[in-house]
C-alpha positions as CSV (number, residue, x, y, z in Angstrom):
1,X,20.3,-3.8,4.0
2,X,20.6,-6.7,2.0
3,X,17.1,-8.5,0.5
4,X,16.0,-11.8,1.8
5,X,14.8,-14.0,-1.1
6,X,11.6,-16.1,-0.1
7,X,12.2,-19.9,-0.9
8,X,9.1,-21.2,-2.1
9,X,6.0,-20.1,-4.7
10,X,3.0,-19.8,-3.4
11,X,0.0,-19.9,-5.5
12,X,-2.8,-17.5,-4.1
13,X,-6.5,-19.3,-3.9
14,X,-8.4,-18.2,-6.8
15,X,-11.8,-16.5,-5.4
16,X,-15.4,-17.1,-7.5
17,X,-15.0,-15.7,-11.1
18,X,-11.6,-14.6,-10.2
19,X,-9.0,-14.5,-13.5
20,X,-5.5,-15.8,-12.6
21,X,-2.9,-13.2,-13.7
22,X,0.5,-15.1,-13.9
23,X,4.3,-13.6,-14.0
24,X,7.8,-15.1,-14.3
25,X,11.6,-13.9,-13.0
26,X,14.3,-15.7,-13.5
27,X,16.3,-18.2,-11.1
28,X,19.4,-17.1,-9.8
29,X,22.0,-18.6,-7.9
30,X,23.1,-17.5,-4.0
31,X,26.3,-16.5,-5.0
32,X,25.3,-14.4,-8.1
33,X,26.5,-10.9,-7.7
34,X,23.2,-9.7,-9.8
35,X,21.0,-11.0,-7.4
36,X,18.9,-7.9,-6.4
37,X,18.5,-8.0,-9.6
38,X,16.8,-11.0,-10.3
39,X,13.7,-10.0,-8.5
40,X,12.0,-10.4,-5.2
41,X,8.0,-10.8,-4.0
42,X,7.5,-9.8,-0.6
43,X,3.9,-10.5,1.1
44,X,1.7,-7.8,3.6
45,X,-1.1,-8.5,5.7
46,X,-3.1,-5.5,5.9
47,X,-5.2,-5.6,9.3
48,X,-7.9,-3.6,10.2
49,X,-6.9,0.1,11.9
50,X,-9.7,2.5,14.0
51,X,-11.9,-0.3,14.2
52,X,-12.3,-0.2,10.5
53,X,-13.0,-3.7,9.4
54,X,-10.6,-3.9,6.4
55,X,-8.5,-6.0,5.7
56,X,-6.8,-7.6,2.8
57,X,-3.3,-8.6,1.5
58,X,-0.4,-7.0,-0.9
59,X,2.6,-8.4,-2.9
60,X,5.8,-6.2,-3.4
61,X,7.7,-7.6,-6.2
62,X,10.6,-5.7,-6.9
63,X,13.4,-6.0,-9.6
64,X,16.1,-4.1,-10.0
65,X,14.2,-0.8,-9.4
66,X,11.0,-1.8,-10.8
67,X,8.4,-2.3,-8.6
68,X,4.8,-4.0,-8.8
69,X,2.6,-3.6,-5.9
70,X,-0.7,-5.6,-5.8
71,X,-3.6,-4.9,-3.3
72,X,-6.6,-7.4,-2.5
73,X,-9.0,-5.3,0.3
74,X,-11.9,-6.2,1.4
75,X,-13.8,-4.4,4.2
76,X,-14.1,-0.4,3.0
77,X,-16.4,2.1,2.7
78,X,-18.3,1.2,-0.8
79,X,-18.2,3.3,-3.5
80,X,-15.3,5.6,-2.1
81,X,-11.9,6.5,-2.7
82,X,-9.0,5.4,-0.9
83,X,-6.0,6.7,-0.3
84,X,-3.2,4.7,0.0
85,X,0.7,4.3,0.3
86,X,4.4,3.0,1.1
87,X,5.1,4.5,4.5
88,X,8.2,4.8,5.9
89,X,12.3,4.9,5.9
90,X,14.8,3.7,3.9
91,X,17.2,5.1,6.2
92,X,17.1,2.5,9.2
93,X,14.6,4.2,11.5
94,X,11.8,2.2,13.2
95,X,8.8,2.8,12.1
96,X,5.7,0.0,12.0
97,X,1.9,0.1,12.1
98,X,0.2,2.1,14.8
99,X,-1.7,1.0,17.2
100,X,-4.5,2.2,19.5
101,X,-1.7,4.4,21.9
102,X,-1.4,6.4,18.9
103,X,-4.7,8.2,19.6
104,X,-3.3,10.8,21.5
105,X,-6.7,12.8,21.8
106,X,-8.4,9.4,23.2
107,X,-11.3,10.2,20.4
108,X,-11.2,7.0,19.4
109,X,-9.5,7.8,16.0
110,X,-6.4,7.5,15.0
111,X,-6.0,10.0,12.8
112,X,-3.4,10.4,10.0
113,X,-1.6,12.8,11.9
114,X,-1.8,11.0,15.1
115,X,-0.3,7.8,13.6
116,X,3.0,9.5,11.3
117,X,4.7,9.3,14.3
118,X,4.9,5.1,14.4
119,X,4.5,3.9,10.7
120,X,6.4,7.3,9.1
121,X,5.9,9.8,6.1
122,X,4.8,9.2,2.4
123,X,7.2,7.3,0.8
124,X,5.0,6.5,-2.4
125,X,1.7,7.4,-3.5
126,X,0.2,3.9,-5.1
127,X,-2.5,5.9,-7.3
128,X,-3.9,4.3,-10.4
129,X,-2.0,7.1,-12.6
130,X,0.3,9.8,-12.6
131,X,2.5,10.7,-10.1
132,X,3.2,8.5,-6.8
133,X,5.3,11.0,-5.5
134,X,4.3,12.4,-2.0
135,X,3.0,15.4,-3.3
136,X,-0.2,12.5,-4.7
137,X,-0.7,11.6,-0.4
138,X,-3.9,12.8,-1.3
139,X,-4.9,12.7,-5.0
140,X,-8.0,11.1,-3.8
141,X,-9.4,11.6,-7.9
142,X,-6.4,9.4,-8.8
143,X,-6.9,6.7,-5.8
144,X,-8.1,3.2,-6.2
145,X,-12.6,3.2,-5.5
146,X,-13.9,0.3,-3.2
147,X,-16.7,-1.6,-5.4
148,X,-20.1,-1.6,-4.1
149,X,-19.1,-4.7,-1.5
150,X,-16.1,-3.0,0.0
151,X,-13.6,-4.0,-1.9
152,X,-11.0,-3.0,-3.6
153,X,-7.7,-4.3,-6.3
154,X,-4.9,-2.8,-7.3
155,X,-2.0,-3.4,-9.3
156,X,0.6,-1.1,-10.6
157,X,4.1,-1.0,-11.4
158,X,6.6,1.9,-10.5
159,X,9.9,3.1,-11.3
160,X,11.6,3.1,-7.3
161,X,14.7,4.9,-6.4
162,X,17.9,2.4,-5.3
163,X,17.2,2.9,-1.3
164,X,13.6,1.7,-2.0
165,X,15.1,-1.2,-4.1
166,X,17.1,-2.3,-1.5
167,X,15.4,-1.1,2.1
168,X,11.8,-2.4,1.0
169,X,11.6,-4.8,3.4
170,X,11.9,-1.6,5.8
171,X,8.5,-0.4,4.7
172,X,5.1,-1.4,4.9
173,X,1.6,-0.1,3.2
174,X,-1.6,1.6,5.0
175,X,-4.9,2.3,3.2
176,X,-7.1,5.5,4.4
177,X,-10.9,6.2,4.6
178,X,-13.2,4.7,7.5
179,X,-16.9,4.7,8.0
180,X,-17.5,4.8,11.8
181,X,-21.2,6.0,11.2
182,X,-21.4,3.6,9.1
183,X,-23.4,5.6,6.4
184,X,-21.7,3.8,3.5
185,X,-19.8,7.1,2.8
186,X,-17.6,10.0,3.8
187,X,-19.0,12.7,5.9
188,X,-18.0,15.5,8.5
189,X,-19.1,13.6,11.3
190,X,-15.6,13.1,13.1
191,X,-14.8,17.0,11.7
192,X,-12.3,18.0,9.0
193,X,-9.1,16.3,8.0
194,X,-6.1,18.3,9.4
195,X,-4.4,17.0,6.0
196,X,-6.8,18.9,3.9
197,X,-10.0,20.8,5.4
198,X,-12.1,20.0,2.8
199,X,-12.2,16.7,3.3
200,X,-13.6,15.0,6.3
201,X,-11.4,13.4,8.9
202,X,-13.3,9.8,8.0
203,X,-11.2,10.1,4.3
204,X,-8.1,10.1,5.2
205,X,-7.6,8.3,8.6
206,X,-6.3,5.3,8.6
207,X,-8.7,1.9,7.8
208,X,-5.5,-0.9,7.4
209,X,-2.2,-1.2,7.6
210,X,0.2,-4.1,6.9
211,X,4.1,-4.5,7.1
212,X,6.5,-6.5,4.5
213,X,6.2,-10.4,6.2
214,X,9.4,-11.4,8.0
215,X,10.6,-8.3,8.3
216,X,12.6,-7.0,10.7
217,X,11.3,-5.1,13.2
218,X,12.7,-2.7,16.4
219,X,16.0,-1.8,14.5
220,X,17.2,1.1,15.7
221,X,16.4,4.6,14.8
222,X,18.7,6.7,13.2
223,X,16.7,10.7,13.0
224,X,14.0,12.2,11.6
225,X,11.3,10.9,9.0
226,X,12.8,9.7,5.3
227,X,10.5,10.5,2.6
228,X,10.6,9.3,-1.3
229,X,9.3,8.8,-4.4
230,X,8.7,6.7,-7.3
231,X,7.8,7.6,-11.2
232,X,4.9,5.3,-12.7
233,X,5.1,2.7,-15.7
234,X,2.6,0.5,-16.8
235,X,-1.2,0.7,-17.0
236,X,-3.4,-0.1,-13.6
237,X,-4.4,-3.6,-14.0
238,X,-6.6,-4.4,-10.7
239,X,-6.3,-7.9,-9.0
240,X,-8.4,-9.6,-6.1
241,X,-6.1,-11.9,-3.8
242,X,-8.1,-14.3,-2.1
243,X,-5.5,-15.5,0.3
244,X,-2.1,-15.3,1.8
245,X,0.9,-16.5,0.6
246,X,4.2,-14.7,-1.3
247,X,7.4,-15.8,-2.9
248,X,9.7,-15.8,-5.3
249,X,12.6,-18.5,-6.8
250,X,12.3,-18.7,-10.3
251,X,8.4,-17.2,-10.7
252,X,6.4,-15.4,-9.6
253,X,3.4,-15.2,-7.7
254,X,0.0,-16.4,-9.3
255,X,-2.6,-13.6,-8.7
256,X,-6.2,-14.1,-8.7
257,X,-8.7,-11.1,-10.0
258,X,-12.0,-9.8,-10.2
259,X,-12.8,-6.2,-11.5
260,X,-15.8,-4.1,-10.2
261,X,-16.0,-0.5,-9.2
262,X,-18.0,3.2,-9.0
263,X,-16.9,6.4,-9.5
264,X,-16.2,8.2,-6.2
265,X,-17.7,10.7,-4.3
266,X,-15.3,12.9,-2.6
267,X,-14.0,16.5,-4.3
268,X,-10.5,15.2,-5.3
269,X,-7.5,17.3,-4.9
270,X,-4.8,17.4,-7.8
271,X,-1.3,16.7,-7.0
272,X,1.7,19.3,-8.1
273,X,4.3,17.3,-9.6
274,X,4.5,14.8,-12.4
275,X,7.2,12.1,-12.3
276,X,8.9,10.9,-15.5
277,X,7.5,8.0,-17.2
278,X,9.3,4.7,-17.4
Protein backbone atom coordinates (compact mmCIF):
# COMPACT_ATOMS: atom_id res chain seq x y z
CA UNK A 1 0.00 0.00 0.00
CA UNK A 2 1.49 3.07 -0.86
CA UNK A 3 1.92 6.07 2.00
CA UNK A 4 -0.12 9.16 1.83
CA UNK A 5 1.98 12.16 2.70
CA UNK A 6 -0.01 14.76 4.93
CA UNK A 7 0.22 18.37 3.30
CA UNK A 8 0.52 20.70 6.01
CA UNK A 9 2.62 21.14 9.62
CA UNK A 10 0.78 21.43 12.33
CA UNK A 11 2.13 22.82 15.43
CA UNK A 12 0.69 21.03 18.62
CA UNK A 13 -0.62 23.64 21.48
CA UNK A 14 1.96 23.77 24.02
CA UNK A 15 0.20 22.85 27.56
CA UNK A 16 1.39 24.85 31.02
CA UNK A 17 5.16 24.22 31.62
CA UNK A 18 5.23 22.08 28.59
CA UNK A 19 8.92 22.02 26.73
CA UNK A 20 8.58 22.08 22.89
CA UNK A 21 10.60 19.18 21.41
CA UNK A 22 11.24 19.99 17.67
CA UNK A 23 12.37 17.62 14.53
CA UNK A 24 13.11 18.06 10.88
CA UNK A 25 12.87 15.64 7.45
CA UNK A 26 13.60 16.70 4.48
CA UNK A 27 11.25 17.91 1.45
CA UNK A 28 10.83 15.77 -1.33
CA UNK A 29 9.27 15.98 -4.52
CA UNK A 30 5.97 13.83 -5.76
CA UNK A 31 7.67 12.21 -8.31
CA UNK A 32 10.88 11.27 -6.23
CA UNK A 33 11.33 7.51 -6.37
CA UNK A 34 12.80 7.82 -2.58
CA UNK A 35 9.83 9.07 -1.23
CA UNK A 36 8.99 6.55 1.51
CA UNK A 37 11.97 7.45 2.41
CA UNK A 38 11.78 10.87 3.13
CA UNK A 39 9.60 10.46 6.11
CA UNK A 40 5.98 10.48 7.08
CA UNK A 41 3.92 11.67 10.49
CA UNK A 42 0.73 10.17 10.81
CA UNK A 43 -1.73 11.40 13.74
CA UNK A 44 -4.14 8.92 16.25
CA UNK A 45 -6.90 9.91 18.32
CA UNK A 46 -7.02 7.65 21.16
CA UNK A 47 -10.75 7.51 22.59
CA UNK A 48 -11.81 6.22 25.58
CA UNK A 49 -12.56 2.07 25.62
CA UNK A 50 -14.79 0.12 28.71
CA UNK A 51 -15.88 3.35 29.85
CA UNK A 52 -12.41 4.14 30.81
CA UNK A 53 -12.06 7.84 30.48
CA UNK A 54 -8.73 8.04 28.67
CA UNK A 55 -8.02 9.62 26.11
CA UNK A 56 -5.16 11.29 24.37
CA UNK A 57 -3.35 11.58 21.01
CA UNK A 58 -0.15 9.76 19.18
CA UNK A 59 2.21 10.74 16.20
CA UNK A 60 3.72 7.92 13.97
CA UNK A 61 6.56 9.31 12.08
CA UNK A 62 8.12 6.86 10.07
CA UNK A 63 11.30 7.03 7.73
CA UNK A 64 12.55 4.62 5.90
CA UNK A 65 12.13 1.91 8.60
CA UNK A 66 12.69 4.00 11.49
CA UNK A 67 9.89 4.70 13.50
CA UNK A 68 9.05 7.27 16.36
CA UNK A 69 5.91 6.92 18.07
CA UNK A 70 4.77 9.71 20.60
CA UNK A 71 1.87 9.26 23.17
CA UNK A 72 0.11 12.25 25.11
CA UNK A 73 -2.76 10.31 27.60
CA UNK A 74 -4.58 11.68 29.85
CA UNK A 75 -7.39 9.92 31.80
CA UNK A 76 -5.54 6.53 33.46
CA UNK A 77 -5.38 4.86 36.43
CA UNK A 78 -2.55 7.00 38.48
CA UNK A 79 0.44 5.66 39.47
CA UNK A 80 0.08 2.35 37.25
CA UNK A 81 1.51 0.73 34.46
CA UNK A 82 0.25 0.63 31.07
CA UNK A 83 0.50 -1.57 28.54
CA UNK A 84 0.44 -0.51 25.32
CA UNK A 85 0.83 -1.37 21.48
CA UNK A 86 0.62 -1.31 17.49
CA UNK A 87 -2.23 -3.66 16.82
CA UNK A 88 -2.89 -5.09 13.80
CA UNK A 89 -2.01 -6.39 9.97
CA UNK A 90 0.26 -5.53 7.49
CA UNK A 91 -1.27 -7.91 5.38
CA UNK A 92 -4.62 -6.18 4.16
CA UNK A 93 -7.04 -7.56 6.76
CA UNK A 94 -9.58 -5.31 8.46
CA UNK A 95 -9.06 -4.79 11.69
CA UNK A 96 -10.12 -1.38 13.73
CA UNK A 97 -10.95 -0.41 17.33
CA UNK A 98 -13.53 -2.38 19.12
CA UNK A 99 -16.50 -1.35 20.23
CA UNK A 100 -19.02 -2.30 22.87
CA UNK A 101 -20.42 -5.62 20.63
CA UNK A 102 -17.18 -6.90 21.41
CA UNK A 103 -18.20 -7.82 24.88
CA UNK A 104 -19.27 -11.09 24.11
CA UNK A 105 -19.87 -12.10 27.93
CA UNK A 106 -22.17 -8.71 28.29
CA UNK A 107 -20.02 -8.05 31.66
CA UNK A 108 -19.55 -4.84 30.63
CA UNK A 109 -15.74 -5.29 29.85
CA UNK A 110 -14.17 -5.71 26.95
CA UNK A 111 -11.54 -7.66 27.72
CA UNK A 112 -8.25 -8.12 25.78
CA UNK A 113 -9.36 -11.28 24.54
CA UNK A 114 -12.75 -10.22 23.70
CA UNK A 115 -11.59 -7.37 21.58
CA UNK A 116 -8.34 -9.27 19.34
CA UNK A 117 -10.91 -10.24 17.19
CA UNK A 118 -11.71 -6.48 15.69
CA UNK A 119 -8.40 -4.40 16.22
CA UNK A 120 -5.95 -7.73 15.79
CA UNK A 121 -2.75 -9.26 17.48
CA UNK A 122 0.49 -7.55 18.81
CA UNK A 123 2.21 -6.02 16.22
CA UNK A 124 4.77 -3.94 18.48
CA UNK A 125 5.21 -3.64 22.07
CA UNK A 126 5.91 0.41 22.55
CA UNK A 127 7.82 -0.24 26.10
CA UNK A 128 10.24 2.35 27.31
CA UNK A 129 13.24 -0.28 26.76
CA UNK A 130 14.20 -3.45 25.40
CA UNK A 131 12.38 -5.47 23.32
CA UNK A 132 8.96 -4.35 21.51
CA UNK A 133 8.51 -7.54 20.08
CA UNK A 134 5.21 -9.41 20.93
CA UNK A 135 6.68 -11.50 23.31
CA UNK A 136 6.92 -7.68 25.60
CA UNK A 137 2.48 -7.66 25.12
CA UNK A 138 2.87 -7.69 28.66
CA UNK A 139 6.22 -6.50 30.16
CA UNK A 140 4.17 -4.37 32.33
CA UNK A 141 7.97 -3.55 34.47
CA UNK A 142 9.00 -2.13 31.03
CA UNK A 143 5.61 -0.12 30.21
CA UNK A 144 5.15 3.54 30.30
CA UNK A 145 3.56 4.63 34.46
CA UNK A 146 0.58 7.21 34.45
CA UNK A 147 1.76 10.22 36.75
CA UNK A 148 -0.25 10.89 39.81
CA UNK A 149 -2.98 12.98 37.50
CA UNK A 150 -3.61 10.20 35.01
CA UNK A 151 -1.38 10.88 32.61
CA UNK A 152 1.00 9.61 30.78
CA UNK A 153 4.06 10.49 27.66
CA UNK A 154 5.83 8.52 25.67
CA UNK A 155 8.28 8.79 22.98
CA UNK A 156 10.38 6.23 21.48
CA UNK A 157 11.91 5.25 18.29
CA UNK A 158 12.07 1.68 16.72
CA UNK A 159 13.70 -0.15 14.15
CA UNK A 160 10.28 -1.49 11.92
CA UNK A 161 10.30 -4.22 9.51
CA UNK A 162 9.54 -3.08 5.52
CA UNK A 163 5.61 -4.21 5.77
CA UNK A 164 5.33 -2.00 8.87
CA UNK A 165 7.11 0.85 6.90
CA UNK A 166 4.81 0.69 4.30
CA UNK A 167 1.23 -0.78 5.67
CA UNK A 168 1.32 1.65 8.86
CA UNK A 169 -1.42 3.41 7.94
CA UNK A 170 -3.10 -0.18 8.36
CA UNK A 171 -2.53 -0.12 12.01
CA UNK A 172 -3.66 1.70 14.92
CA UNK A 173 -2.48 1.88 18.81
CA UNK A 174 -4.56 0.78 22.05
CA UNK A 175 -3.37 1.38 25.64
CA UNK A 176 -4.53 -1.22 28.54
CA UNK A 177 -5.37 -0.89 32.29
CA UNK A 178 -8.83 0.47 33.61
CA UNK A 179 -10.11 1.36 36.97
CA UNK A 180 -13.84 0.62 37.05
CA UNK A 181 -13.85 0.65 41.02
CA UNK A 182 -12.35 3.44 40.73
CA UNK A 183 -9.77 2.75 43.64
CA UNK A 184 -6.94 4.59 41.88
CA UNK A 185 -5.30 1.17 41.22
CA UNK A 186 -5.29 -2.35 39.92
CA UNK A 187 -7.21 -4.98 41.76
CA UNK A 188 -9.03 -8.53 41.37
CA UNK A 189 -12.26 -7.05 41.31
CA UNK A 190 -13.31 -7.94 37.64
CA UNK A 191 -11.12 -11.47 38.36
CA UNK A 192 -7.86 -12.48 36.61
CA UNK A 193 -6.55 -11.62 33.31
CA UNK A 194 -6.94 -14.55 30.91
CA UNK A 195 -3.48 -13.09 29.42
CA UNK A 196 -1.71 -13.73 32.57
CA UNK A 197 -3.49 -14.98 35.94
CA UNK A 198 -1.54 -13.06 37.98
CA UNK A 199 -2.58 -10.01 36.96
CA UNK A 200 -6.04 -8.77 37.31
CA UNK A 201 -8.40 -8.48 34.39
CA UNK A 202 -8.47 -4.35 35.23
CA UNK A 203 -4.41 -4.40 33.87
CA UNK A 204 -4.71 -5.46 30.83
CA UNK A 205 -8.18 -4.64 29.28
CA UNK A 206 -8.40 -2.21 27.13
CA UNK A 207 -8.73 1.82 28.41
CA UNK A 208 -8.18 3.67 24.64
CA UNK A 209 -7.72 2.96 21.35
CA UNK A 210 -7.08 5.19 18.35
CA UNK A 211 -6.49 4.39 14.55
CA UNK A 212 -3.78 6.19 12.06
CA UNK A 213 -6.16 9.59 10.85
CA UNK A 214 -7.44 9.18 7.27
CA UNK A 215 -6.96 5.87 7.11
CA UNK A 216 -8.64 3.57 5.24
CA UNK A 217 -10.98 1.66 6.73
CA UNK A 218 -13.39 -1.71 5.70
CA UNK A 219 -10.70 -3.05 3.14
CA UNK A 220 -11.07 -6.39 2.78
CA UNK A 221 -9.82 -9.16 4.71
CA UNK A 222 -7.46 -11.42 3.45
CA UNK A 223 -6.99 -14.56 6.58
CA UNK A 224 -5.91 -14.88 9.83
CA UNK A 225 -4.24 -12.35 12.31
CA UNK A 226 -0.49 -10.83 11.08
CA UNK A 227 1.73 -10.35 13.83
CA UNK A 228 5.31 -8.43 13.97
CA UNK A 229 7.96 -6.82 15.52
CA UNK A 230 10.26 -4.09 15.84
CA UNK A 231 13.99 -3.74 17.54
CA UNK A 232 14.40 -0.54 19.71
CA UNK A 233 16.94 2.54 19.13
CA UNK A 234 17.12 5.56 21.02
CA UNK A 235 16.49 6.44 24.60
CA UNK A 236 12.64 7.02 25.92
CA UNK A 237 12.24 10.60 25.84
CA UNK A 238 8.49 11.31 27.23
CA UNK A 239 6.29 14.05 25.60
CA UNK A 240 2.83 15.62 26.56
CA UNK A 241 0.68 16.55 23.36
CA UNK A 242 -1.81 19.03 24.24
CA UNK A 243 -3.77 18.86 21.12
CA UNK A 244 -4.51 17.36 17.72
CA UNK A 245 -2.91 17.92 14.71
CA UNK A 246 -0.08 15.81 12.50
CA UNK A 247 1.86 16.34 9.39
CA UNK A 248 4.71 16.19 7.58
CA UNK A 249 6.27 18.28 4.20
CA UNK A 250 9.56 19.33 4.91
CA UNK A 251 9.43 19.09 9.08
CA UNK A 252 8.25 17.69 11.38
CA UNK A 253 5.76 17.94 14.04
CA UNK A 254 6.43 20.32 17.10
CA UNK A 255 5.78 18.29 20.24
CA UNK A 256 4.96 19.78 23.46
CA UNK A 257 6.23 17.96 26.98
CA UNK A 258 5.97 17.65 30.51
CA UNK A 259 7.66 14.87 32.56
CA UNK A 260 6.13 13.35 35.82
CA UNK A 261 5.80 9.90 37.00
CA UNK A 262 5.79 6.93 40.08
CA UNK A 263 7.05 3.71 40.10
CA UNK A 264 4.30 1.09 39.49
CA UNK A 265 2.55 -1.25 41.43
CA UNK A 266 1.78 -4.30 39.53
CA UNK A 267 4.41 -7.69 39.74
CA UNK A 268 5.84 -7.13 36.21
CA UNK A 269 6.41 -10.10 33.94
CA UNK A 270 9.82 -10.28 31.91
CA UNK A 271 9.64 -10.71 28.33
CA UNK A 272 11.70 -13.76 26.44
CA UNK A 273 13.36 -12.31 23.54
CA UNK A 274 15.69 -9.40 23.02
CA UNK A 275 15.67 -7.64 19.61
CA UNK A 276 18.93 -6.26 18.15
CA UNK A 277 19.81 -2.79 18.80
CA UNK A 278 19.76 -0.13 16.14
Amino acid sequence: MAVHRTARLTTLIAVPAALVLCGTAPSIAADNAKAADAGHTYQINLDPLNNSGAKGAALLSIKGTKLTVKIDASGLVPGQPHAQHIHGSTDGHDFHCPDASADKDHDGIVTTAEGIPMYGDINISLTTKGDTSKDSGLAVDRMPVADKDGKLSYSRTLTVSQDVADHIKDLHLVQHGIDPNSNDKYDFGKGKSELDPKLPQEATAPADCGMVKGAAVGSMPVGGVETGSGSTSGVESPGLLAGGGAALLGAAALLAVWRRSRPAVVNPRGDSRTNRQS
